[in-house]
N, C-alpha and C positions, 0 to 999 in steps of 0.2 A: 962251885962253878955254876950247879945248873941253878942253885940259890939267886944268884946270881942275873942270870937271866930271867928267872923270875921275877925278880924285883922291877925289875929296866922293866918287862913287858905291860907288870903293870902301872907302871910310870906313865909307860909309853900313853897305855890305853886309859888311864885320868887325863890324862892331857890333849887328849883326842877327846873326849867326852865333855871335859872345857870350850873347849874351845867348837865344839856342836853347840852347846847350848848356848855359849856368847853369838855365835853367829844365828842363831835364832833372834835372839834376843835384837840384835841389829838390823834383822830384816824386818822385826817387829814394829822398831822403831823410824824404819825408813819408810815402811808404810804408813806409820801416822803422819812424818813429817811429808809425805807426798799427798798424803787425803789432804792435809791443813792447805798445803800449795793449791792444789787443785781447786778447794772452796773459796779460795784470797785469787785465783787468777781471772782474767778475762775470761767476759762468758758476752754468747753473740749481743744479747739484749739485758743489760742489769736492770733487775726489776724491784723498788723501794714501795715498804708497805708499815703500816703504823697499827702497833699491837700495844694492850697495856702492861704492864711489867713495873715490877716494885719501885719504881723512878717515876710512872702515870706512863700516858703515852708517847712511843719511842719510837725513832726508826729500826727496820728491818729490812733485810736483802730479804727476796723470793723464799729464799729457802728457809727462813726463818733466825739468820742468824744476827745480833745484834750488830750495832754500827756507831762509829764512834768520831767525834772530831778532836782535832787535836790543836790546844789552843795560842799555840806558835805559829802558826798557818795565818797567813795571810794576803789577803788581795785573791782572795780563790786558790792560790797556788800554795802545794805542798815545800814545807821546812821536814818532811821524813823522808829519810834514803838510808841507804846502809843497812848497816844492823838496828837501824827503827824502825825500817820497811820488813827486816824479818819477824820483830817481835810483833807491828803493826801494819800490818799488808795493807798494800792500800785494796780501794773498792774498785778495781776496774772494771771497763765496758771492752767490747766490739763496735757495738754499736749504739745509738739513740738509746739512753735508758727509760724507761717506763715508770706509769707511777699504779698501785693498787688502791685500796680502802685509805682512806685517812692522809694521804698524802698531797701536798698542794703541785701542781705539775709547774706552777710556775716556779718556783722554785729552784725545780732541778735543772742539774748541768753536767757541763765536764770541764775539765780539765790538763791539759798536755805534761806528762812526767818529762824531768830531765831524758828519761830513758826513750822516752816514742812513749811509751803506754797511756790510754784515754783514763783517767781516775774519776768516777763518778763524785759531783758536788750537790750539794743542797744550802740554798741558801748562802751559795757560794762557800760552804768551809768543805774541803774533802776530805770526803769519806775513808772509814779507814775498819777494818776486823782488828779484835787481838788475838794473838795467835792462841791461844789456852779457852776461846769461848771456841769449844772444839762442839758444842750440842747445842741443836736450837734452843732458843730462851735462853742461853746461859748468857749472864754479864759480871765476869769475871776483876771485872781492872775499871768500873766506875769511880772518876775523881780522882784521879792519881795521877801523880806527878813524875812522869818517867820521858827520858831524853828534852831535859829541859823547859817541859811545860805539862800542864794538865791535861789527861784525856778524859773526856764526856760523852754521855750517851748523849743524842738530839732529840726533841722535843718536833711534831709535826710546824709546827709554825718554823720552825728552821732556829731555833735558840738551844745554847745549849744547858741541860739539867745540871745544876750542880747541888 
């Protein structure tokens, strides 16, 4: 019997132990997917700035993260919502977005989501992160063909690299 109890206790306390480190593991993961959120959401002033990178030179947000257009979009307005808007957040503003080095101001714009949100454009295609270029410079998903068309990095003239 007390075998027994033995056994159960430590049953019990594996499976307490499990289940500690799966819920690590989950808050782990909710913090990344809440960083990704928070670097894809509105921000007061989105700022576009043109770096070189193995494509020549590209767009970039402020923070240094790459920018992509998607080439189903058209007339300025977004064809991503759903689950393309998770894997492809768009670039949105607050407010007037700015331009740094390399960028042509005439260019840029905005855009009205179905949702309300302002999604920053350049040369009229909008802008858009992919969720997995999680580090500056990174360009993870160049030329690929996902949710029914191509996505591309842009080029400062407002074209996109392929």
């Amino acid at each position: 019997m007390k075998r027994l109890a033995k056994i159960r206790l430590i049953g019990v306390s594996a499976l307490l132990a499990a289940l500690t480190v799966a819920g690590v593991g989950a808050a782990a993961a909710s913090t990344a997917q809440a960083t990704i959120a928070h670097t894809a959401g509105a921000t007061k002033a989105a700022t576009l700035t043109a770096h070189s990178s193995r494509y020549g030179r590209i767009l970039f947000d402020g923070r240094g993260r790459v920018l992509y257009l998607f080439a189903r979009d058209r007339g300025g307005r977004s064809n991503c919502s759903g689950a393309c808007a998770k894997a492809w957040p768009p670039f949105l503003t607050k407010g007037a977005p700015t331009t740094l080095s390399g960028v042509n101001a005439k260019l840029l714009g905005t855009t009205r989501r179905s949702n309300g949100t302002l999604q920053v454009t350049y040369a009229k295609h909008p802008l858009y992160y992919f969720k997995e270029d999680t580090k500056p410079g990174q360009i993870k998903c160049q030329n690929v063909s996902n949710f029914g068309g191509l996505w591309l990095v842009v080029a400062p003239g407002g074209k996109p690299v392929r």
